[in-house]
MARLODREN-17515 format. One record per residue (C-alpha): residue in one letter; x, y, z. Coordinates in steps of 0.2 Angstrom, whole numbers, padded with zeros to 4 digits, always signed. Example, Ala and Ser with C-alpha at 12.3 -4.5 7.8 and 13.67 -1.06 7.14 Angstrom:
<recs>
A+0062-0022+0039 S+0068-0005+0036 
</recs>
This chain:
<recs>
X+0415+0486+0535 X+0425+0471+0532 X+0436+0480+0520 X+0446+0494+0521 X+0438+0509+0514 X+0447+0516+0499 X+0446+0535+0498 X+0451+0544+0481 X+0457+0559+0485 X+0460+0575+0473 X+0474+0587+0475 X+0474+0606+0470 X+0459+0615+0478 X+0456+0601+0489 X+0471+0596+0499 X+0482+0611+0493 X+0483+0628+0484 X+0493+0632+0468 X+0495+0648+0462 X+0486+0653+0450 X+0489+0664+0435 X+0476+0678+0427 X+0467+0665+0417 X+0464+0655+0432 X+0475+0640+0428 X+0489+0636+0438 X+0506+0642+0437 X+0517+0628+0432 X+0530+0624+0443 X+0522+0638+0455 X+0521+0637+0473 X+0512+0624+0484 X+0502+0628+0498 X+0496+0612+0509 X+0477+0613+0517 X+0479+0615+0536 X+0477+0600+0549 X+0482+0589+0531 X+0495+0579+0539 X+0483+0574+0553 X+0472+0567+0539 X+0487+0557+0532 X+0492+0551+0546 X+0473+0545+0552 X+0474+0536+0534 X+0488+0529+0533 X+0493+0524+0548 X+0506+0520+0559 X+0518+0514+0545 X+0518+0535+0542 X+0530+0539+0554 X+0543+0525+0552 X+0561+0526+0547 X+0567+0513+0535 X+0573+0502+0549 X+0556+0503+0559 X+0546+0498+0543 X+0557+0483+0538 X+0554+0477+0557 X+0537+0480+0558 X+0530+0476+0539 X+0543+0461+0537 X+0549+0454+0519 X+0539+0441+0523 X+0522+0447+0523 X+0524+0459+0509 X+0520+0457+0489 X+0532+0459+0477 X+0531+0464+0458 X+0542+0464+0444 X+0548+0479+0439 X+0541+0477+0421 X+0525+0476+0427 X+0522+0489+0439 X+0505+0496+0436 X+0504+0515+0432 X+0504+0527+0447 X+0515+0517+0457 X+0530+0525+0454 X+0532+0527+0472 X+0531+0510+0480 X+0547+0505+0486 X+0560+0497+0478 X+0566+0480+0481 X+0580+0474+0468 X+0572+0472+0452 X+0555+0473+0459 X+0545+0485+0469 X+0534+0483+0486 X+0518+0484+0485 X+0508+0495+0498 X+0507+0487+0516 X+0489+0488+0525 X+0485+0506+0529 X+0468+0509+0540 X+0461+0520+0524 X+0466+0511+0507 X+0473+0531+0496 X+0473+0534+0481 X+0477+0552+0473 X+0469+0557+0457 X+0472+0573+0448 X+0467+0581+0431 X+0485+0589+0434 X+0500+0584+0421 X+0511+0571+0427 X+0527+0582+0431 X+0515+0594+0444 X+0506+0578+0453 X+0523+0572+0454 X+0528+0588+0463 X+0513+0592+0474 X+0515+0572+0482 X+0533+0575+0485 X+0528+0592+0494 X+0514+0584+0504 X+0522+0567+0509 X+0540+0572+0509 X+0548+0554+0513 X+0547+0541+0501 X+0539+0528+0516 X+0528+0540+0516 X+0524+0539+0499 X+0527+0522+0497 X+0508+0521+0506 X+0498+0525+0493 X+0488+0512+0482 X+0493+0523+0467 X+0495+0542+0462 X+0485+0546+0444 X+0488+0561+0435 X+0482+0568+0418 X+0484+0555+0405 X+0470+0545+0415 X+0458+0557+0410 X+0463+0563+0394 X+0469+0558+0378 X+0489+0564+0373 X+0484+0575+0360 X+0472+0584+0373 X+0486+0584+0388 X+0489+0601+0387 X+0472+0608+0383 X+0458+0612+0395 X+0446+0600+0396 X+0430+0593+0406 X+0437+0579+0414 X+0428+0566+0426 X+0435+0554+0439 X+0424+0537+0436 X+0428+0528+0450 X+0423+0513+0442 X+0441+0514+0434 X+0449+0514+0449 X+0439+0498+0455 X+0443+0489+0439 X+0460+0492+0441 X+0463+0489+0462 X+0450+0472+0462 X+0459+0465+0447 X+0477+0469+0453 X+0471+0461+0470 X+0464+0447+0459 X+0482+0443+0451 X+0492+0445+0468 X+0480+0430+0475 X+0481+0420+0460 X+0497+0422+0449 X+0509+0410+0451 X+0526+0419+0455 X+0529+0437+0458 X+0536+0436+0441 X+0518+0429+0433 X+0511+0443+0419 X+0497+0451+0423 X+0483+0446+0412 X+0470+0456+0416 X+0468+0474+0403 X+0471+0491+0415 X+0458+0504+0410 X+0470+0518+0418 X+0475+0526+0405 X+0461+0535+0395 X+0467+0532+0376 X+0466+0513+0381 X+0449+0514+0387 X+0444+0523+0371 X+0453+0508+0359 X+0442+0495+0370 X+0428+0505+0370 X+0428+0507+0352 X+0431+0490+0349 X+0416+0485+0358 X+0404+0496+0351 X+0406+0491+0334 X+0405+0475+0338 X+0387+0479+0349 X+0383+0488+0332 X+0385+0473+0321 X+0377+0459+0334 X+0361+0472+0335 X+0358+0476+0316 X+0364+0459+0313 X+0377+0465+0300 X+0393+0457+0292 X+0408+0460+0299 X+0412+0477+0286 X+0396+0484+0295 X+0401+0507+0297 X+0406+0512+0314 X+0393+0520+0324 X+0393+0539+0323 X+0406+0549+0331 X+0405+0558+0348 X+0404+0578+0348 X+0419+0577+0358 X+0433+0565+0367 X+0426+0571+0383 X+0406+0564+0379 X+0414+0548+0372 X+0425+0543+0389 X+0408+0545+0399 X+0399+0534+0384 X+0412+0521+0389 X+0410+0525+0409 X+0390+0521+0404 X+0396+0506+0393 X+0407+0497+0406 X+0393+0498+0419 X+0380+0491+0410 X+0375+0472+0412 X+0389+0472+0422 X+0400+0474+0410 X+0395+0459+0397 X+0399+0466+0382 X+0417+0475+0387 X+0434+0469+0384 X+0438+0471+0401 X+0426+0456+0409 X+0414+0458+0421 X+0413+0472+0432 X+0422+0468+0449 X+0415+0476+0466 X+0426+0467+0479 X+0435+0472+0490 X+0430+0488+0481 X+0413+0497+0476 X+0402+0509+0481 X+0398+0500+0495 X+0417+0505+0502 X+0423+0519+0491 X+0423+0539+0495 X+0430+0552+0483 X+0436+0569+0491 X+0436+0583+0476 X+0429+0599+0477 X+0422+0599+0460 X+0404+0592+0458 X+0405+0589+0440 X+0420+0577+0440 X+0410+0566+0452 X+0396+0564+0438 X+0397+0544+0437 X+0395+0541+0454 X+0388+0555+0466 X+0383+0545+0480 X+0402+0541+0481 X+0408+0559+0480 X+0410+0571+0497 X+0410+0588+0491 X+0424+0600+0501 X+0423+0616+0499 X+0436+0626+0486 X+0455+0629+0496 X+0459+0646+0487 X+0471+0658+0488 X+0462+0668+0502 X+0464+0653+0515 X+0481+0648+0509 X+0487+0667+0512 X+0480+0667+0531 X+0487+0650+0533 X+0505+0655+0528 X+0503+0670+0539 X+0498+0657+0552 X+0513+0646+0550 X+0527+0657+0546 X+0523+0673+0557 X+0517+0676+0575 X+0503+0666+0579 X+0494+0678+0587 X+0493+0687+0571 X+0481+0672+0565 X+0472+0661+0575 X+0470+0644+0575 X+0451+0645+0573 X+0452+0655+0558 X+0461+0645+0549 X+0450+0633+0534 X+0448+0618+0546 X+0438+0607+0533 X+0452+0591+0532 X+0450+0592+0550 X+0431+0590+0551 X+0434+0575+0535 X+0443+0566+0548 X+0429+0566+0559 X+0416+0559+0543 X+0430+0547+0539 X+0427+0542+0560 X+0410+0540+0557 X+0411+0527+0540 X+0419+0516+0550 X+0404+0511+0556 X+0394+0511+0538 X+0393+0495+0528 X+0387+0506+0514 X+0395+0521+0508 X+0384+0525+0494 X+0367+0523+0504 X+0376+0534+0518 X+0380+0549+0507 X+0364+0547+0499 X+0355+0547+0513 X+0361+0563+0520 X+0376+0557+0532 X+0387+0570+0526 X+0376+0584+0521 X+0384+0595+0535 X+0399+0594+0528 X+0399+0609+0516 X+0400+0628+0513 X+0384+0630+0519 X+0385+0622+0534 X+0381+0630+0551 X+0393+0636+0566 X+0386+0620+0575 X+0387+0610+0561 X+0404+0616+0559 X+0408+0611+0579 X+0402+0595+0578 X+0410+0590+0564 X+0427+0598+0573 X+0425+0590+0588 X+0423+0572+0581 X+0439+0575+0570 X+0449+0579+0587 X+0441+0563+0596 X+0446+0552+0580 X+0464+0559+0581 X+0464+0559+0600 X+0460+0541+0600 X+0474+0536+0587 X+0486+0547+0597 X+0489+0559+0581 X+0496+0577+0585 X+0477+0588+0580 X+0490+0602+0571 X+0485+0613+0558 
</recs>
C-alpha cells in the first residue's frame, strides 16, 4: 500500500464505555471506561512519536520537516495539534493515519480523548478529532438522531487539506478549497446544487421552485452523501471527488454500529458492542487482585483489530478485502479458533513493534 492506511475510529461502544442512564443515553459528564489492550492499539498506530516527551519529539520530528498552519485556519477537529506561536503543527507521519469520529457532543468527545490519550503529544497525533456538529445540524444537537459517518467527508476534507499543504504558497496562504465537516454546510451546498440540477434538467429560468423537501434532515444529509459521489462529483460545489492518498482503496472505519456505516460498507469493520458488562469485569481486572479476573476473560477485540490492521498491510485494496470476506472472523459470532488466531497475530504484530501486549 503505498499510502498510509487511514483508520476512522469511533469512540463509545467501540474503544470505551460510558455510563449510561435508564433511557440508554449516556450520562453526561459520567465515567469513562477505556476497552482493554487500547493503548496497545494506539500505540501500533501511532507510532513511536507515542511515547516521547516534548524534547524527544522536537529532536526526532525537527522543525524542519514539519508543516505549519496559521492559527486562523486551522481546520475543524484539530484542536489538538500542537502549538507553535501563532500557528499550529500539523500531524507528523504516524504508521496508521487516525481519525476519531463520534455522534457525541463536542464537550464529551473532548473529554473521552483527553481520558484515552492523556498527553497532548499524544494527542497531537491525530489527523483530527470530529464530534456532533459533523453529523447533525445545530438545531438537532441535542436530539437523538440517526446519524451516519460518510467517509467520503472525511476523504474530501484530508485529500484537499493534503492538496493545499503541497501547493499554497506560504504557511500563511488561505485555504481555498470548501470543508464539508460540518454538516449545516453540506446542506447549504447541497441545496444550492440541487436547485440548480433542478433548473439545468427542466430547463427552467432561474425563479424555477426548489425541489421538494426531504421527510427529514437525516434523509436529506444521505441525499447529499449520494449527490457528491455521483459523476464524481460534477455537479457539487466542492469539485471533483478526490481519492488520493485517500479512498476506499486505503480507508477502514472501526464503529460498532452497522447502520452508521451505510454509505460505504465495504469500508466499515464491524466490533462487537463494549458495554457495561465488560467494562465492569475489566475495572475488577485493573483495580483488584488479578486473580479475581483473568486476563482471558477480559473483551480482547482491540487486540485481535491489531492483528487485522497486521494483515492490511499487505492489501492494496481495503474495500475489495472486506468485501471479500478478509475480516468476516472478526465478529460476535466468531469461533474459539477464530478468536485465537486473530489473538495470536495481534501479539505477533505488537511483538515485532516491541509494544507492551497489556490489557
Amino acid at each position: 500500500m503505498g499510502h498510509p492506511l487511514l483508520l476512522v475510529l469511533d469512540l463509545n461502544g467501540t474503544l470505551l464505555y460510558r455510563k449510561k442512564q435508564s433511557n440508554g443515553r449516556s450520562v453526561p459528564g459520567g465515567p469513562v471506561t477505556p476497552r482493554p489492550y487500547l493503548q496497545a492499539l494506539l500505540r501500533y498506530c501511532l507510532g513511536p512519536y507515542y511515547d516521547m516527551k516534548n524534547g524527544e519529539l522536537a529532536r526526532e520530528w525537527p522543525e524542519d520537516l514539519r508543516d505549519s498552519v496559521s492559527l486562523n485556519y486551522q481546520p475543524l477537529g484539530s484542536q489538538y495539534w500542537l502549538r507553535a506561536p501563532q500557528a499550529a503543527w500539523c500531524p507528523p507521519p504516524t504508521p496508521v493515519q487516525v481519525l476519531i469520529w463520534s455522534s457525541a457532543t463536542k464537550e464529551n468527545v473532548n473529554r473521552m480523548v483527553e481520558t484515552m490519550l492523556p498527553k497532548p503529544v499524544q494527542r497531537g497525533l491525530l489527523q483530527r478529532v470530529w464530534a456532533r456538529e459533523t453529523l447533525v445540524v445545530p438545531r438537532l444537537l441535542g436530539v437523538k438522531v440517526d446519524t451516519t459517518k460518510d467517509l467520503s467527508i472525511a476523504w474530501d476534507e484530508l485529500n484537499q487539506w493534503e492538496r493545499y499543504l503541497f501547493t499554497r504558497e506560504t504557511p500563511q496562504s488561505t485555504p481555498s478549497f470548501l470543508s464539508r465537516a460540518r454538516a449545516e454546510d453540506r446542506l447549504i451546498y447541497f441545496r444550492q446544487d440541487r436547485r440548480t440540477g433542478e433548473r439545468r434538467e427542466k430547463r427552467k429560468a432561474v425563479g424555477a421552485d426548489a425541489p421538494q423537501p426531504f421527510k427529514n434532515v437525516s434523509d436529506e444529509l444521505i441525499a447529499e452523501t449520494q449527490f457528491r459521489l455521483c459523476d464524481n462529483g460534477a455537479h457539487s460545489s466542492y469539485g471533483p471527488l478526490l481519492t488520493e492518498p485517500f479512498g476506499p482503496h486505503n480507508t477502514v472505519l472501526l464503529d460498532d454500529s452497522a447502520k452508521k456505516a451505510q454509505c460505504q460498507p465495504f469500508n466499515h469493520i464491524c466490533i462487537p458492542d463494549y458495554g457495561k458488562s465488560q467494562a465492569r469485569r475489566y475495572r475488577e481486572y485493573t483495580s483488584g487482585d488479578p486473580a479475581d479476573v483473568a486476563e482471558e476473560e477480559l473483551d480482547d477485540y482491540l487486540l485481535q483489530f491489531v492483528g487485522v490492521l497486521d494483515a492490511l498491510e499487505h492489501v492494496d485494496d481495503v474495500a475489495q478485502w472486506i468485501q471479500d470476506g478478509g475480516a468476516a472472523s472478526f465478529s460476535d459470532t466468531q469461533t474459539p479458533e477464530e478468536r485465537a488466531q486473530w489473538v495470536a497475530r495481534g501479539r505477533e504484530a505488537l511483538a515485532r513493534r516491541c509494544i507492551p501486549v497489556e490489557p
